[in-house]
C-alpha positions in Angstrom: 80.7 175.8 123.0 83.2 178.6 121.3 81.4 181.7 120.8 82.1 181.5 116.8 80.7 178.3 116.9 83.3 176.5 115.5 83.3 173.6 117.7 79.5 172.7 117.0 80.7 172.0 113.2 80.2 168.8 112.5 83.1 167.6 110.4 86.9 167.7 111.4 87.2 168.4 107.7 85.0 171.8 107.6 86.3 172.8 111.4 89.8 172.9 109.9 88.7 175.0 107.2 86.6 177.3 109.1 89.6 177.5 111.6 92.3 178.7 108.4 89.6 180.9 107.1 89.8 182.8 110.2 93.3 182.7 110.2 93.5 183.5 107.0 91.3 187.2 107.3 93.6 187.9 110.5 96.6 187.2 108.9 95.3 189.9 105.9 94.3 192.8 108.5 91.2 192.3 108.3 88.6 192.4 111.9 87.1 188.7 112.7 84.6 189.5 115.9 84.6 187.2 118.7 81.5 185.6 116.8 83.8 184.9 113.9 82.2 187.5 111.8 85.0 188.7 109.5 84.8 192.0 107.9 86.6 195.0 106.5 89.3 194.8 103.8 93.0 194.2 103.5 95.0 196.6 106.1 98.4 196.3 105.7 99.0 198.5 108.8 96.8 196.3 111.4 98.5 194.8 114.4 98.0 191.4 112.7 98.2 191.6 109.3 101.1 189.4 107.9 102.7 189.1 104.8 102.7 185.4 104.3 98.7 185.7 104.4 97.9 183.3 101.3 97.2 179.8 102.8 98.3 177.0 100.4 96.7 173.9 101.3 99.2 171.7 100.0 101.7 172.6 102.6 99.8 171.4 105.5 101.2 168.3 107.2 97.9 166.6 107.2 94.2 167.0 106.1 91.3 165.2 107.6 88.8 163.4 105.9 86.3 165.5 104.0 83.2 163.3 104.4 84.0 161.6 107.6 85.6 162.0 111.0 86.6 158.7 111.1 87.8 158.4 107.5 91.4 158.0 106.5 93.7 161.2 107.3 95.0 162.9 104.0 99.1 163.0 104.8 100.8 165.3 103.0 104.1 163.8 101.8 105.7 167.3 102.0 108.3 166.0 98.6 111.3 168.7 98.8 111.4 169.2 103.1 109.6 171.5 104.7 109.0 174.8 103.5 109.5 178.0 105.6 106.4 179.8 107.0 104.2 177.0 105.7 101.3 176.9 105.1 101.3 180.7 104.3 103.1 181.8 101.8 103.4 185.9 100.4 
């Protein structure tokens, strides 16, 4: 078991999301703990702040089902081509 307890989440769906969250407040500066506690503000001047840091769902490639592991995938058709940096954009 991860130590931010990410893997005991039950849905694909909601690990995903826990996963870009994280991401998501690294990508802004801010500290995530090894716990997954995130805290502090934007900090333009930490060692990981990025910034593309706004995550736009739409760009991933695929989502998974949000009521069921097992349900159908949601495939993003991704109209246009790829887009750079994706999904983050600034």
């Amino acid at each position: 078991m991860a130590a931010n307890g990410i893997s005991t989440l039950t849905l694909k769906r909601t690990r995903q999301d826990t996963k870009l969250a994280k991401a998501t407040a690294k990508r802004e500066g801010k500290t995530v703990a090894a716990n997954g506690d995130v805290s502090g503000s934007t900090n333009t001047s930490a060692v990981a702040y990025r910034a593309r840091n706004t995550l736009t769902i739409g760009q991933l490639p695929t989502r998974y089902n949000a009521s069921s592991n097992t349900g159908a995938l949601v495939d993003n058709a991704n109209s246009g081509g790829l887009v750079t940096g994706r999904p983050w954009t600034e």
